[in-house]
DRENTORKOL-3810 file (N, C-alpha, C; in nm, 4 decimals):
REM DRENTORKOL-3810
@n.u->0.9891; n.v->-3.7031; n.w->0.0003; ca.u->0.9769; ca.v->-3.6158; ca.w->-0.1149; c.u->0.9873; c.v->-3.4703; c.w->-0.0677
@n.u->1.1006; n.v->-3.4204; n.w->-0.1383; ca.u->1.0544; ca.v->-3.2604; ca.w->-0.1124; c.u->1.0390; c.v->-3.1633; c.w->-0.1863
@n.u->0.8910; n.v->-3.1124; n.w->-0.0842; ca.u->0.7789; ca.v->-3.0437; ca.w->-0.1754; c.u->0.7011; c.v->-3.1111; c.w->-0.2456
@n.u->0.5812; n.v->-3.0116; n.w->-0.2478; ca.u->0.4651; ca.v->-3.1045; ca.w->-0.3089; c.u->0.3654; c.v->-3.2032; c.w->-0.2324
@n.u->0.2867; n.v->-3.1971; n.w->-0.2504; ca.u->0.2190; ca.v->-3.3317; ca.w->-0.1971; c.u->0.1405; c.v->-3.4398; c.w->-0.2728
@n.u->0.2149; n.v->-3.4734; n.w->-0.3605; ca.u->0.2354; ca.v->-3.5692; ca.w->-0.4545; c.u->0.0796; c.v->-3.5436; c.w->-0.5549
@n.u->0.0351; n.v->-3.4480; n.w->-0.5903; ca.u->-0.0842; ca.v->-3.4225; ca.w->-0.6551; c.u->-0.0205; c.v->-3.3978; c.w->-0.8077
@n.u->-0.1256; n.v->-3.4642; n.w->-0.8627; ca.u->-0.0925; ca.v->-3.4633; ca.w->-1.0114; c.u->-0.0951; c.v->-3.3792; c.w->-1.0870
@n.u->-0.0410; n.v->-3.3668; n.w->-1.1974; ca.u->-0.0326; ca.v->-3.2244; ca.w->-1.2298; c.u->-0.1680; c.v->-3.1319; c.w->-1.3126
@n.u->-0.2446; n.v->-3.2603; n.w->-1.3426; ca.u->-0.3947; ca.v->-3.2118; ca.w->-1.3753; c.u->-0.4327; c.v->-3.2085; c.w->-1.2902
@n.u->-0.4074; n.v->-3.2243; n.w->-1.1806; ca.u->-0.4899; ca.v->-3.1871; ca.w->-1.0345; c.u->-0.4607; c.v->-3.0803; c.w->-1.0454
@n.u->-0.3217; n.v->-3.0049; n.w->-1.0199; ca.u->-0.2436; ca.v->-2.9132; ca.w->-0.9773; c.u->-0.3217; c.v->-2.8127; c.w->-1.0501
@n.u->-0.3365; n.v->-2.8599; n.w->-1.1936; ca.u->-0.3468; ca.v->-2.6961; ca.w->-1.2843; c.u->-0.5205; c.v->-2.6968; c.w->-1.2325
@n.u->-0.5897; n.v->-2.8054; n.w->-1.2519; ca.u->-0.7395; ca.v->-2.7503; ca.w->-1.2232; c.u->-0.7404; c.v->-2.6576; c.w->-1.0509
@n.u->-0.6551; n.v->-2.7025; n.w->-0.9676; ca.u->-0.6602; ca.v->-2.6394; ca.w->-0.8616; c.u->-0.6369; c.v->-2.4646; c.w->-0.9035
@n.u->-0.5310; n.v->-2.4647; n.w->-0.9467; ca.u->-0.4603; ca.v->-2.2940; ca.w->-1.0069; c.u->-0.5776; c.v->-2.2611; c.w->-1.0814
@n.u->-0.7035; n.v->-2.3153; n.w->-1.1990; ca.u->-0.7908; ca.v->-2.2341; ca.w->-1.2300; c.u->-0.8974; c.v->-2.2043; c.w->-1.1017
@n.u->-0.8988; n.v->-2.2891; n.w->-1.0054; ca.u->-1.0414; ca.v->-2.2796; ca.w->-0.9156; c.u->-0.9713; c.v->-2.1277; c.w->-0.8456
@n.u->-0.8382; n.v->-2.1244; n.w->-0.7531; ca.u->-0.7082; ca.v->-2.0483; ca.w->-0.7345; c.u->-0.7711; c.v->-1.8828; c.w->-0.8352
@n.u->-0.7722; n.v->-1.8777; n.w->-0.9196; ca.u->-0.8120; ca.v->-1.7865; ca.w->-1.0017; c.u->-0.8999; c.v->-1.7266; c.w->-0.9923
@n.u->-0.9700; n.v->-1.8013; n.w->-0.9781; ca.u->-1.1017; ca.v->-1.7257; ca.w->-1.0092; c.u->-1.1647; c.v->-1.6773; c.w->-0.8670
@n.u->-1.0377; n.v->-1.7402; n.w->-0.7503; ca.u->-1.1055; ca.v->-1.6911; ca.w->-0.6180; c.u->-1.0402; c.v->-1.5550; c.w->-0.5896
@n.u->-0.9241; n.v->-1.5343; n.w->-0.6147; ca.u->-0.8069; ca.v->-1.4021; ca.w->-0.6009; c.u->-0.7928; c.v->-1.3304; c.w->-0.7126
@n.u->-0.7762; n.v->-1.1938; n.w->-0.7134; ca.u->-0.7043; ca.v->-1.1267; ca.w->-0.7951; c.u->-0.5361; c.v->-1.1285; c.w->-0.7923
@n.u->-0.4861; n.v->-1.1978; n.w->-0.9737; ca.u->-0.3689; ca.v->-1.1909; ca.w->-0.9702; c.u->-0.3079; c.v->-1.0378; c.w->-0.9914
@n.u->-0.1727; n.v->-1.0474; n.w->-0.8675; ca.u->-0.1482; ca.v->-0.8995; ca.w->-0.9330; c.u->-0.0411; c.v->-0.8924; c.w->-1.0064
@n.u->-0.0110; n.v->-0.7880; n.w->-1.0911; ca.u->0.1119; ca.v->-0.7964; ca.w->-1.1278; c.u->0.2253; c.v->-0.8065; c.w->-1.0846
@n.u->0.3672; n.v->-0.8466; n.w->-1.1498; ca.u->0.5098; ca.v->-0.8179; ca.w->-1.1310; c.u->0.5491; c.v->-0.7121; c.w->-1.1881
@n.u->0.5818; n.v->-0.6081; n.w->-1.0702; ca.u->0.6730; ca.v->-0.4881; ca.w->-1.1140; c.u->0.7845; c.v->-0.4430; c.w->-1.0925
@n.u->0.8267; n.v->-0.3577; n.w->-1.1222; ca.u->0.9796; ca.v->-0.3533; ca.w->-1.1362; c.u->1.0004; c.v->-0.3232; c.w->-0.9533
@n.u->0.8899; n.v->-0.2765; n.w->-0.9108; ca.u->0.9107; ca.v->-0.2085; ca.w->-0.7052; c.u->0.9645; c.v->-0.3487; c.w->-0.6273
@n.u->0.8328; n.v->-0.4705; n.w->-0.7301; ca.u->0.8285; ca.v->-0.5763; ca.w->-0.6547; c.u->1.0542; c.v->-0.6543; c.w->-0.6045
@n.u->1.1321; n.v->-0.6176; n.w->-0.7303; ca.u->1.2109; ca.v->-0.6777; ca.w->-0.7286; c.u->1.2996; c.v->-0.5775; c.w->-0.6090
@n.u->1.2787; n.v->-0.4264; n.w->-0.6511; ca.u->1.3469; ca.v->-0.3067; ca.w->-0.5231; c.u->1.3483; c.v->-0.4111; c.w->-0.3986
@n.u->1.2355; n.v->-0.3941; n.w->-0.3600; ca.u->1.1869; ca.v->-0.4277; ca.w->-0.2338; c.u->1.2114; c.v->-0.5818; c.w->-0.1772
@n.u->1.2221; n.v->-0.6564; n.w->-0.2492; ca.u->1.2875; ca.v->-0.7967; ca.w->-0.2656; c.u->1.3940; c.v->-0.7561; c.w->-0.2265
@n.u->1.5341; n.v->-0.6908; n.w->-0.3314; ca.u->1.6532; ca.v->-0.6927; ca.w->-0.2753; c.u->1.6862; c.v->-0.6034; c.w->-0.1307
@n.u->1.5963; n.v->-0.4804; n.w->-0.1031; ca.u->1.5679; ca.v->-0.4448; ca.w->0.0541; c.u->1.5469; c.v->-0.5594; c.w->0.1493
@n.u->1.4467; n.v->-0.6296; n.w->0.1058; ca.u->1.4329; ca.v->-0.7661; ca.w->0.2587; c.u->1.5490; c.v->-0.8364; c.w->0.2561
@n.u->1.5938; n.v->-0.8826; n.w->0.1721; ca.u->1.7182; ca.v->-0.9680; ca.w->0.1540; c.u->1.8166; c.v->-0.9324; c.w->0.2282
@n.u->1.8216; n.v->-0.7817; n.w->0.2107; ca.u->1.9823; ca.v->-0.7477; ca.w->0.2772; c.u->1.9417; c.v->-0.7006; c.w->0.4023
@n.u->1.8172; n.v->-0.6396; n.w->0.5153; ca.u->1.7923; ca.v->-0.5851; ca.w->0.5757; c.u->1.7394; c.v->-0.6890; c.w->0.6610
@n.u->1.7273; n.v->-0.8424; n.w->0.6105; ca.u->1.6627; ca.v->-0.9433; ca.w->0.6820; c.u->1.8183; c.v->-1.0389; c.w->0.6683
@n.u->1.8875; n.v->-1.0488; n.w->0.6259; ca.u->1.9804; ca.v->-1.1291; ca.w->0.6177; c.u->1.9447; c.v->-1.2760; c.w->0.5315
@n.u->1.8727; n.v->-1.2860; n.w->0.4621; ca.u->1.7780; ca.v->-1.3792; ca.w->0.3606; c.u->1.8893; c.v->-1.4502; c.w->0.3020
@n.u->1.9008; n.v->-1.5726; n.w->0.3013; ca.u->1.9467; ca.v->-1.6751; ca.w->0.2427; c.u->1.9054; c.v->-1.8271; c.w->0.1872
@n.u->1.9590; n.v->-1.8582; n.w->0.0695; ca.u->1.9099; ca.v->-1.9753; ca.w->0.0449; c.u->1.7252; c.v->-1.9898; c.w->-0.0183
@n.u->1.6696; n.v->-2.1118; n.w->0.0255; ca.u->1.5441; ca.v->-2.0706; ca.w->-0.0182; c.u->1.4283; c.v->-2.0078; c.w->0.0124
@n.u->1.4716; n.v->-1.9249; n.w->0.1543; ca.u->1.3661; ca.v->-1.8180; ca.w->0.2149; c.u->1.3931; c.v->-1.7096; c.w->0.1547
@n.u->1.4747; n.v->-1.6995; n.w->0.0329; ca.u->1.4154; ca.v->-1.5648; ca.w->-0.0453; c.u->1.3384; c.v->-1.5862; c.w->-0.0976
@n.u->1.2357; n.v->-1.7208; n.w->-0.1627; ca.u->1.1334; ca.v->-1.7085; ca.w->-0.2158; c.u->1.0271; c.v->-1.6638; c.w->-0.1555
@n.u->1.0437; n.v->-1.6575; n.w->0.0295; ca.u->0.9435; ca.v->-1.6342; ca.w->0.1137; c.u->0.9750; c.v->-1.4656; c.w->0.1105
@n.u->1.0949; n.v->-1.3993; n.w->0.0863; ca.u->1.1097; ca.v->-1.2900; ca.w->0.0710; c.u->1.0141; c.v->-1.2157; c.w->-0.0219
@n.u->1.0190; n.v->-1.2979; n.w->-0.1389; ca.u->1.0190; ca.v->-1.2600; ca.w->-0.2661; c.u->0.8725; c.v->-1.2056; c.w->-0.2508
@n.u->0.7986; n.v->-1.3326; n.w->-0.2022; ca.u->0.6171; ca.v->-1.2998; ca.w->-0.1610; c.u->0.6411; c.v->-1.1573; c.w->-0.1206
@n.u->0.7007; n.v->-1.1922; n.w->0.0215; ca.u->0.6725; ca.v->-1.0630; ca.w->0.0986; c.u->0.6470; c.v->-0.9277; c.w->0.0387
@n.u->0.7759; n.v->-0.9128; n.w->-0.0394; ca.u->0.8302; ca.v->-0.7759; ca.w->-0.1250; c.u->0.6501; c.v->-0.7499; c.w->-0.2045
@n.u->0.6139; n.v->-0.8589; n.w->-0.2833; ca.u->0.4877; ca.v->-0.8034; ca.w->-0.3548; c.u->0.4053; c.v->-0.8061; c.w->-0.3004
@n.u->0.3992; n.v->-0.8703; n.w->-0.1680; ca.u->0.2503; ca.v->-0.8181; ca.w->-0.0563; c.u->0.2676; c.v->-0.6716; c.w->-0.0227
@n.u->0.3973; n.v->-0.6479; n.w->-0.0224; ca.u->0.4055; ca.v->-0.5224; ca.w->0.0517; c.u->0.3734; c.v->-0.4021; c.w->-0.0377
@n.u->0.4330; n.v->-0.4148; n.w->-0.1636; ca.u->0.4249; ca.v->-0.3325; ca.w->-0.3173; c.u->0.2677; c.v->-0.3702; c.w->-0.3059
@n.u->0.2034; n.v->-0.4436; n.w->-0.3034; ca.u->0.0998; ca.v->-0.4515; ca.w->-0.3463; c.u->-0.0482; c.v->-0.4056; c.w->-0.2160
@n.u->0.0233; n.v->-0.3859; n.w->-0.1295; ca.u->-0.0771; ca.v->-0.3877; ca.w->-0.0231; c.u->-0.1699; c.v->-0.4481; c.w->0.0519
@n.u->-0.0841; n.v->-0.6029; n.w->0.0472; ca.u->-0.1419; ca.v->-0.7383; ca.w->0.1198; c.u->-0.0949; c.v->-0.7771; c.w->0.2285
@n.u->-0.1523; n.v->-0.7653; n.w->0.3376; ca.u->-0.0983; ca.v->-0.7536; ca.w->0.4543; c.u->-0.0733; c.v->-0.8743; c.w->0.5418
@n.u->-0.1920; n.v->-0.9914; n.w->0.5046; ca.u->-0.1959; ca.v->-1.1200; ca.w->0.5465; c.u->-0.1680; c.v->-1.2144; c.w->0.4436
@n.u->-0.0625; n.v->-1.3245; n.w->0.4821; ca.u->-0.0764; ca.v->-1.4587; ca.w->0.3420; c.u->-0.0803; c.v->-1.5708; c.w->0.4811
@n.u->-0.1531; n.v->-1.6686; n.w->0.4073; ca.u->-0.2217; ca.v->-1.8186; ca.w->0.4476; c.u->-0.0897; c.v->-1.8924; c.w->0.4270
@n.u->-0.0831; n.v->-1.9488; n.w->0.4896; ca.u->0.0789; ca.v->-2.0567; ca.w->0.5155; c.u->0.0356; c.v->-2.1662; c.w->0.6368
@n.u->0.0735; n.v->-2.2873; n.w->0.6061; ca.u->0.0805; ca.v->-2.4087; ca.w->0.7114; c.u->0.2248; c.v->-2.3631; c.w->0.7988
@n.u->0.3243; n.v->-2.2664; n.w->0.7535; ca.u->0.4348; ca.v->-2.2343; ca.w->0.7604; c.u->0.4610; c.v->-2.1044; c.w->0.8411
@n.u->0.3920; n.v->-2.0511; n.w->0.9325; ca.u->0.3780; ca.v->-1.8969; ca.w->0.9558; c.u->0.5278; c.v->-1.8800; c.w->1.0553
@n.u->0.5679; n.v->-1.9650; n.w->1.0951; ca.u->0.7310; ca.v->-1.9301; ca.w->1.1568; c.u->0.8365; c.v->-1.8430; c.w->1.0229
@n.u->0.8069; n.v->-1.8920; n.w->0.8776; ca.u->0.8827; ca.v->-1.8455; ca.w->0.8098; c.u->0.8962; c.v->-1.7172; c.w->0.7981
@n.u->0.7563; n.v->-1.6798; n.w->0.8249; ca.u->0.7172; ca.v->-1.5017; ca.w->0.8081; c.u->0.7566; c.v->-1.4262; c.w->0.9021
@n.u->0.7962; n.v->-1.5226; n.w->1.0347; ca.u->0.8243; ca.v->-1.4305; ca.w->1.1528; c.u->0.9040; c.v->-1.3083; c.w->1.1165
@n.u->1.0281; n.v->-1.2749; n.w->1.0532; ca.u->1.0872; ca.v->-1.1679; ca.w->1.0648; c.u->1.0436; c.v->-1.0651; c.w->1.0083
@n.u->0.9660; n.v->-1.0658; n.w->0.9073; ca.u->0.8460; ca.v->-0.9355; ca.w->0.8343; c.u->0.7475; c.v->-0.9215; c.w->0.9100
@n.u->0.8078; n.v->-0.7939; n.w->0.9772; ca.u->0.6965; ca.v->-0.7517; ca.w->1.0449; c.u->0.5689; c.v->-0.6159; c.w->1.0039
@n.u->0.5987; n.v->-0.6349; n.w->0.8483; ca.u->0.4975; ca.v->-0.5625; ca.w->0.7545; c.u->0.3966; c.v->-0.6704; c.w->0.7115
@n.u->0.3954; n.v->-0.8004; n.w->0.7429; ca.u->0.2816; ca.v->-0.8786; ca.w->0.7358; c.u->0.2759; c.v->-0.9826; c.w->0.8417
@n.u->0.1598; n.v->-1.0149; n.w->0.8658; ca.u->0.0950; ca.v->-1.1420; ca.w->0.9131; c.u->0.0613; c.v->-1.2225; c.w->0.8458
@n.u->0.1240; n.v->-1.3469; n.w->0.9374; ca.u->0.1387; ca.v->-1.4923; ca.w->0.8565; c.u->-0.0399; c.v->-1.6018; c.w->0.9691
@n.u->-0.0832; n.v->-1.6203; n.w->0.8780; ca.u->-0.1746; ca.v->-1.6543; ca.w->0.9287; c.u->-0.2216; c.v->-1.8251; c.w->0.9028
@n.u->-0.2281; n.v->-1.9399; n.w->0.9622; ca.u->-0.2752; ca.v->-2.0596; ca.w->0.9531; c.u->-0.3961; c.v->-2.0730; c.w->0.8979
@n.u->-0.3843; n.v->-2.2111; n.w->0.7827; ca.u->-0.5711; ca.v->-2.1988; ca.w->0.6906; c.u->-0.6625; c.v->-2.2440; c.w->0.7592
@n.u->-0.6325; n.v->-2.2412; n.w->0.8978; ca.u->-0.7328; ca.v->-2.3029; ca.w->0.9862; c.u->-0.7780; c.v->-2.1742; c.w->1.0761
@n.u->-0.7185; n.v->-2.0797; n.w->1.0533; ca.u->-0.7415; ca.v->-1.9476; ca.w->1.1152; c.u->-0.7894; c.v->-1.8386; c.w->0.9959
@n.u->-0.8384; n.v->-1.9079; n.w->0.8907; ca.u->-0.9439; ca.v->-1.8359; ca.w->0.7951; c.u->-1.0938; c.v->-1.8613; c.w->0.8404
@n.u->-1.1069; n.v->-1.7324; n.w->0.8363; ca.u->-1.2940; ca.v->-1.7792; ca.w->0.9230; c.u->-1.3707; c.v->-1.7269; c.w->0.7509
END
C-alpha cells in the first residue's frame, strides 16, 4: 500500500482533533506559495517532494525551524530547517 498506514478514517479524523488541540494551525498565505516556487527552482524539486517543499516554504514563512518526520533524509537539502526523528522528541 502506498501511504498511509491503513488507519481508519474515524481513526484518522479523531487523531487530527487530538493533532489540534496540541499545535497551533497556521495560516496559508500568499508568501507561503512565493517561497514554495523559490525552493522548487533553487532546489531542483520534482515530482512528489514538492509536497516536502511545500511544508518547508510555510515553516520558513512561518518561523518553524524543526518538523518531526520518520523521513528526515527528505529534508536534507533545506538547510533553513531541521528534520528531526519522533524518537528524538524529548
Amino acid at each position: 500500500m502506498r501511504g498511509g498506514y491503513g488507519v481508519s478514517i474515524e481513526d484518522t479524523a479523531r487523531r487530527l482533533r487530538l493533532i489540534e488541540r496540541l499545535i497551533q494551525v497556521r495560516p496559508d498565505w500568499d508568501e507561503v506559495f512565493r517561497e514554495w516556487k523559490r525552493l522548487v527552482v533553487a532546489h531542483s524539486v520534482k515530482g512528489v517532494k514538492a509536497h516536502d517543499a511545500r511544508l518547508v516554504a510555510a515553516m520558513i514563512i512561518h518561523g518553524i525551524a524543526q518538523v518531526v518526520t520518520a523521513n528526515p533524509a527528505d529534508f536534507k537539502r533545506y538547510s533553513e530547517i531541521t528534520a528531526i526523528m519522533p524518537s528524538d522528541v524529548k
